[in-house]
C-alpha positions in Angstrom: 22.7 5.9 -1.4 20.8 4.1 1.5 21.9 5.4 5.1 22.9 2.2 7.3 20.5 2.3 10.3 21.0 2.5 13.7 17.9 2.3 15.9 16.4 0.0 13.7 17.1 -4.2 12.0 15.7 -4.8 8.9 15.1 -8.5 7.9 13.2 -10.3 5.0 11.6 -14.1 4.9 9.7 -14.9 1.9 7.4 -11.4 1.5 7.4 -10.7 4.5 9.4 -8.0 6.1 10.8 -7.8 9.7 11.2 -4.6 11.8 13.3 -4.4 14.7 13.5 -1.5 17.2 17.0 -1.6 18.5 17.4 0.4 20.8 17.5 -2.9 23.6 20.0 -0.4 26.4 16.9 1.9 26.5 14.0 -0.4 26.3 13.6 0.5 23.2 12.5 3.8 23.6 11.3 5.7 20.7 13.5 9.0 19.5 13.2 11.3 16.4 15.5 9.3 14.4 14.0 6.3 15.0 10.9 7.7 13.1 12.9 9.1 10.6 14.4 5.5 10.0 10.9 3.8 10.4 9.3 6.2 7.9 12.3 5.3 5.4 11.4 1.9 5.6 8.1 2.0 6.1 8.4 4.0 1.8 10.8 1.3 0.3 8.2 -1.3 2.1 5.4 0.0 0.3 6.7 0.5 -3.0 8.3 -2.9 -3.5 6.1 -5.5 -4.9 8.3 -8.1 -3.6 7.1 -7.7 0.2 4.0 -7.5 1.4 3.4 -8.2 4.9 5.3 -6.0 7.6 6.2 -7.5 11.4 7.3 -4.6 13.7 9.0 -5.9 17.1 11.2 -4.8 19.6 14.8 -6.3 20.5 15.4 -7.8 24.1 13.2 -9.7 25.6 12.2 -7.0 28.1 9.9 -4.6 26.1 8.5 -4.1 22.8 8.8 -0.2 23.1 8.6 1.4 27.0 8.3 4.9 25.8 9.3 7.9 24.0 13.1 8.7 24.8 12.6 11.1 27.7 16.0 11.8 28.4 16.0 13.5 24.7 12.4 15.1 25.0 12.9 16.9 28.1 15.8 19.1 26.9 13.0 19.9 24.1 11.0 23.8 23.3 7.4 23.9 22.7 8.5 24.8 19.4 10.6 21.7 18.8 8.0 19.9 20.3 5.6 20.5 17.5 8.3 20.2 15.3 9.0 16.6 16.6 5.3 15.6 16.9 5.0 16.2 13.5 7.5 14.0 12.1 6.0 11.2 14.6 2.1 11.6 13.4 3.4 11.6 9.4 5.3 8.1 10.3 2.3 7.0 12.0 0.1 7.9 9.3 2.2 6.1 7.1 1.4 2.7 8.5 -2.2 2.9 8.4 -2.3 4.9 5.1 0.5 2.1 3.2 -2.0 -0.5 1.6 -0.4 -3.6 2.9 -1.0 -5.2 6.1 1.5 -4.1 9.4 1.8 -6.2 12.4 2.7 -5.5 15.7 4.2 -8.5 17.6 4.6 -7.4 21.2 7.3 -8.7 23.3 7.2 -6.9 26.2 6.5 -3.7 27.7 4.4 -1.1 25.2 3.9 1.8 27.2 2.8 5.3 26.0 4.6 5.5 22.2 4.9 1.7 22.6 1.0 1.2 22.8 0.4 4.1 20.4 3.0 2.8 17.9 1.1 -0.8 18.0 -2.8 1.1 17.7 -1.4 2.5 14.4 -0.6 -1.2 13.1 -3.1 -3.3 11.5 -3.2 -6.3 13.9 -1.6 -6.8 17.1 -0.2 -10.4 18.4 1.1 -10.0 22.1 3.0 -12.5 23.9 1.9 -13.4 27.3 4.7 -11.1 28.9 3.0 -8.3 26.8 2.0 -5.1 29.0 0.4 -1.8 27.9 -0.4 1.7 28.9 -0.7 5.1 28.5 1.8 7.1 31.2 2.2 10.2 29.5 0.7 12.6 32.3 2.9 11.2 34.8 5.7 13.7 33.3 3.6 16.3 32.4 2.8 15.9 29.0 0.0 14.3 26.5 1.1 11.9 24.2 2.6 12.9 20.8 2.3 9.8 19.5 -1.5 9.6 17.9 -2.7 7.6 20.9 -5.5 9.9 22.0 -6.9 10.1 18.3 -6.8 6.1 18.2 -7.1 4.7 21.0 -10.9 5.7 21.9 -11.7 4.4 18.4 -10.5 0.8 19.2 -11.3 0.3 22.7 -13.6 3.5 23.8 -13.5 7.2 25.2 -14.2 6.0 28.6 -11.6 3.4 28.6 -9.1 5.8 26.8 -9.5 8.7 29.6 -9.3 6.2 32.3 -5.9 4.9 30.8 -4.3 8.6 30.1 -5.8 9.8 33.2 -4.6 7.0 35.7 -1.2 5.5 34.0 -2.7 1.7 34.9 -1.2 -0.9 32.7 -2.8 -3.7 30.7 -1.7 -7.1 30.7 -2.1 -9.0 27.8 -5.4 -10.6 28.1 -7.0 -7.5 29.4 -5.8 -5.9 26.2 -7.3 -8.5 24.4 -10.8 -8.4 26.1 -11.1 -4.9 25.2 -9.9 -5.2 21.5 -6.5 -4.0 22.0 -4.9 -7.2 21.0 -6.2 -9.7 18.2 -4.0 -13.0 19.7 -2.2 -13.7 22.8 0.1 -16.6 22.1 3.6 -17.9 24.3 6.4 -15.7 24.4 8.9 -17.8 23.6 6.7 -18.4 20.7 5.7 -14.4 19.4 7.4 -14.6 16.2 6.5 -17.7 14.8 3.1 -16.9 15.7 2.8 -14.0 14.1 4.8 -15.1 10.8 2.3 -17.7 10.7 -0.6 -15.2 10.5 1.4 -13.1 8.0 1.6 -16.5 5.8 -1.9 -16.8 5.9 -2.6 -13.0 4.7 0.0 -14.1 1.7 -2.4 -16.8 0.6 -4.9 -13.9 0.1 -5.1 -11.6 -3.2 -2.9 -8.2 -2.1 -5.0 -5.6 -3.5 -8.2 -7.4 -2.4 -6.3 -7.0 1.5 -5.1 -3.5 0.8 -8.5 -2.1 -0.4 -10.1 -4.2 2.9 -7.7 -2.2 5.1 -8.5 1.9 3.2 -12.0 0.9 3.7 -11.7 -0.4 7.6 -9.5 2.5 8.4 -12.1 5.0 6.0 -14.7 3.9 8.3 -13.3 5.5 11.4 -14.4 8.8 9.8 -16.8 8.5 7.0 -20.8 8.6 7.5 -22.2 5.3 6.8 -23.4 6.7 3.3 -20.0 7.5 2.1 -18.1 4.3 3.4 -21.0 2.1 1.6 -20.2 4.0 -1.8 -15.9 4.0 -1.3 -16.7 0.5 -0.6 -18.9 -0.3 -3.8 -16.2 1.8 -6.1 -13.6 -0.8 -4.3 -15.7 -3.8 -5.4 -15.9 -2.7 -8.9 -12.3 -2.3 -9.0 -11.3 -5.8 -8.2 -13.3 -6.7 -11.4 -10.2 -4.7 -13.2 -8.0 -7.4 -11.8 -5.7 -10.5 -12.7 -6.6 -11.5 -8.7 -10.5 -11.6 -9.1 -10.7 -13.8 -12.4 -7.8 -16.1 -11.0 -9.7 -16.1 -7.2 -13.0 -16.4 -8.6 -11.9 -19.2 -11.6 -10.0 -21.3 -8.8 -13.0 -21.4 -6.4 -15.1 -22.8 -9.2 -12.3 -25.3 -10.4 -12.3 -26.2 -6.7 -8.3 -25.2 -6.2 -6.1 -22.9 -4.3 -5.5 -19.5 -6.2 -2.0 -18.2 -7.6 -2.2 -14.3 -6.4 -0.2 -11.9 -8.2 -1.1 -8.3 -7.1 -2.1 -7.5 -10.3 
């Protein structure tokens, strides 16, 4: 029997599935349970061959995510701190291990598990309102939420430590100067943006995306040597597919391929 959720709004157009954090009172701010909800979603998501793209979001028009929910972490032990970062990195993981693409569309503040909730994702579209940052240390803590594993990886140590170390915020074309973000667009415009990039990824062959995304995210810790082979067994893979001999038979027949995941 599926739980009715309560931090979270689920919604579905076309293959494409829609995320809200609800949590608008609170700027969104991220608790246990809403990780415990995301990461039940997040499993249903990838197991369903109906849907293949996933748009994360936040309610309100104020922020995107503006935290972790303080008022519930500072009443916290050490040990249910560990306890609770665990259940955070194993959602986390769960976005960039799931072989389908996960967007982030960012309508507002993304501040400490904010930004590291939209590093996890695959591609980030901010609106112009859009603001990031890493404020952890101001309440005497590091982040729980992955960013110091991620973050350095997509934007640099230097610029990492300076953003943990300082608390200074991001607006959205700084992010995307530095790689944070892939598209700045209108606010008023976010979500139609960022559908329309998710119907362009539908228009490609899924497994073709999904084994592009293990071998991007593979590359963050393999050698050269061993990302070059996981990328060749890849290749040869697609060769086992319905998607290659219809992609490759449409090109030459000089018309637009029907994908079918298989």
């Amino acid at each position: 029997m599926n739980m009715p959720l309560e931090d979270l709004l689920v919604e579905t157009e076309d293959k494409i599935q829609i995320v809200r954090l609800n949590r608008p009172r609170v700027l969104n701010a991220l608790r246990e349970k809403t990780f415990i909800e995301l990461g039940n979603v997040l499993d249903k998501f990838a197991s369903d061959p109906q849907k293949r793209v996933l748009i994360i979001t936040g309610m309100g028009d104020r922020a995107f995510c503006a935290g972790g929910d303080i008022k519930g972490m500072s009443q916290m032990t050490s040990k249910e701190a560990a306890i609770f970062a665990q259940v955070v990195h194993s959602v986390l993981e769960k976005i960039e291990n799931t072989q389908k693409p996960i967007l982030a569309a960012v309508n507002g503040l993304a501040l400490g598990a904010g930004c590291d909730l939209v590093i996890a994702c695959d591609l980030c579209i901010a609106s112009e309102k859009a603001v990031f940052g890493e404020p952890p240390a101001g309440i005497g803590v590091v982040t729980p939420f992955g960013g110091t594993q991620r973050l350095p990886k997509i934007i640099g140590p230097k610029r990492a430590k300076y953003l943990f170390f300082t608390g200074e915020t991001l607006d959205a074309n700084q992010a995307l100067q530095i790689g944070l973000v892939n598209k700045v667009v209108k606010h008023e415009n976010l979500l139609e943006e960022t559908k329309n990039i998710a119907f362009k990824i539908l228009t490609r062959a899924p497994i073709a995306v999904g084994f592009s995304k293990t071998l991007v995210n593979s590359s963050m810790s393999l050698t050269l040597e061993e990302g070059d082979k996981l990328e060749a067994e890849f290749y040869a893979k697609c060769f086992d597919t319905y998607d290659q001999k219809e992609g490759m038979k449409a090109f030459l027949e000089k018309r637009k391929p029907v994908f079918k995941g298989e």
